[in-house]
N, C-alpha and C positions, 0 to 999 in steps of 0.2 A: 833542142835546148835553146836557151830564150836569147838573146845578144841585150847583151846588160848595156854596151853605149845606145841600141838603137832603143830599149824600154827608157831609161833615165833619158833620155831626147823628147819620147812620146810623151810621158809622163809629167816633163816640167813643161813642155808645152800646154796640154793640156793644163795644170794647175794656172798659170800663168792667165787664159781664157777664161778658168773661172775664179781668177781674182777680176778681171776686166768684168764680167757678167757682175759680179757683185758690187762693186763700185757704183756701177748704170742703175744696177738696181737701190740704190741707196741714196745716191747724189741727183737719179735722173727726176723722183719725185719733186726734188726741191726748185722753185721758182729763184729768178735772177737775183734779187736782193736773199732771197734764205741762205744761198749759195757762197756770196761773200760774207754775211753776217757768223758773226761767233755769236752763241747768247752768256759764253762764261767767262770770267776777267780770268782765267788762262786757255792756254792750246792754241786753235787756230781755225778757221772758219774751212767750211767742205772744199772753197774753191782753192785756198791756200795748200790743204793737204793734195788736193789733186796736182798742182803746180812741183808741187815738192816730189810727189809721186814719180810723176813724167821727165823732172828732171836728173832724178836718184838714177833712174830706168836709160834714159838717153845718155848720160855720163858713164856711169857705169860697165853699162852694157854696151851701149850703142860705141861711144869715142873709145873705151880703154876695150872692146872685144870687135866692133862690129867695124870700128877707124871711120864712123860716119864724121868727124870732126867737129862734134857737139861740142858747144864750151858752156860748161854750167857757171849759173851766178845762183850758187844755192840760198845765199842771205836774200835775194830778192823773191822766192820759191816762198819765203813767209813774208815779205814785207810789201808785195807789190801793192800797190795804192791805186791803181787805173782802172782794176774789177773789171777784168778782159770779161768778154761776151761769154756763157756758160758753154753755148754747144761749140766756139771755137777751144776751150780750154779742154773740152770733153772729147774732142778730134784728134786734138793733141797726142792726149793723155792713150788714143786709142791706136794712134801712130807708131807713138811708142812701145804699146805691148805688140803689134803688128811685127816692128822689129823687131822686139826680144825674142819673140816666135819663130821669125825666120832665122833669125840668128844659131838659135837652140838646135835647129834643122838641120845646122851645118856641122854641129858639132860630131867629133867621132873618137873612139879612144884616144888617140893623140889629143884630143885638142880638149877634152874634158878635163886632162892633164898637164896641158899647159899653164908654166908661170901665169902667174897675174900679178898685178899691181893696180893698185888707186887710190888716191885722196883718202884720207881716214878711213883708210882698213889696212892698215899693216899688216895683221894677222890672217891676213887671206892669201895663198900662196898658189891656188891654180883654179883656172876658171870654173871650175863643177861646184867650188865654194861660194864665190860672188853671184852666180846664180841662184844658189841657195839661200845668200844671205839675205838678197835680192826681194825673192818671194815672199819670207818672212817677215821684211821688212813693209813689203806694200800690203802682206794679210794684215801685219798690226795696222796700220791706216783705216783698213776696211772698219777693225772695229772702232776706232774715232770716229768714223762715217756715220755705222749704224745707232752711237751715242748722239751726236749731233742729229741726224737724221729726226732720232728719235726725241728730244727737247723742239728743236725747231719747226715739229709738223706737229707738236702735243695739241690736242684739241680743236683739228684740223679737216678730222675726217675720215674719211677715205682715199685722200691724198698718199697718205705713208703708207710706207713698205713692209710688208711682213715679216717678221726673223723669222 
């Protein structure tokens, strides 16, 4: 018989790897300026969503489960103005899932069922949720990615990414 904490362990790991593969795949086409640039007077540009991403992931995850002592400034996650370098934000961002990974590792029926608490999620009560919510959270990103992706390499080539 299967051990249900050690498949939800393998399984969000896994999912989590291939939100990362899809990200790279989506954002790694895009040159330095396409990466901060937005082309629509809403939303947010690939390197903002990535910033947002990494910082959702390291707060979350990393300070409120893994006690790495991250301190997010999630209002600056959409406003930074300095257009950090792409492959350091992209390092970042892959640090982070790195973490969430090992993290996931450790978990085991106790601790999938342990309390939670964090910033704007009241509604989340033990960690197997905020992982959850987690994921969903950075798949929705992916597809903001593959939409930008897709206006910002329009007529471009073979540069872009294939859905």
């Amino acid at each position: 018989m299967a051990n249900l904490p050690v498949t939800v362990s393998s399984d969000f790991a896994s999912y989590y790897k291939y939100i990362a593969e899809h990200v790279h795949k989506w954002a790694d086409p895009l040159t330095q300026e396409e990466f901060w640039h937005n082309p629509f007077s809403f939303g947010n540009s690939a390197g903002h969503l990535i910033l947002h991403m990494t910082g959702n992931l390291n707060y979350y995850i990393g300070a409120r489960i893994a006690e790495t002592g991250y301190i997010r400034d999630r209002d600056r996650e959409f406003a930074e103005t300095e257009r950090p370098d792409k492959a350091k934000v992209m390092a970042a961002f892959d640090k982070a899932i790195a973490m969430v990974v090992a993290t996931i590792q450790k978990q085991g029926s106790e601790e999938w069922l342990a309390p939670y608490s964090g910033e704007r999620e009241p509604e989340v009560a033990e960690r197997f949720m905020i992982f959850l919510r987690c994921a969903g959270h950075a798949y929705h990103h992916v597809g903001q990615l593959i939409f930008l992706n897709k206006e910002l390499t329009r007529g471009s080539g073979p540069r872009s990414a294939s859905a």
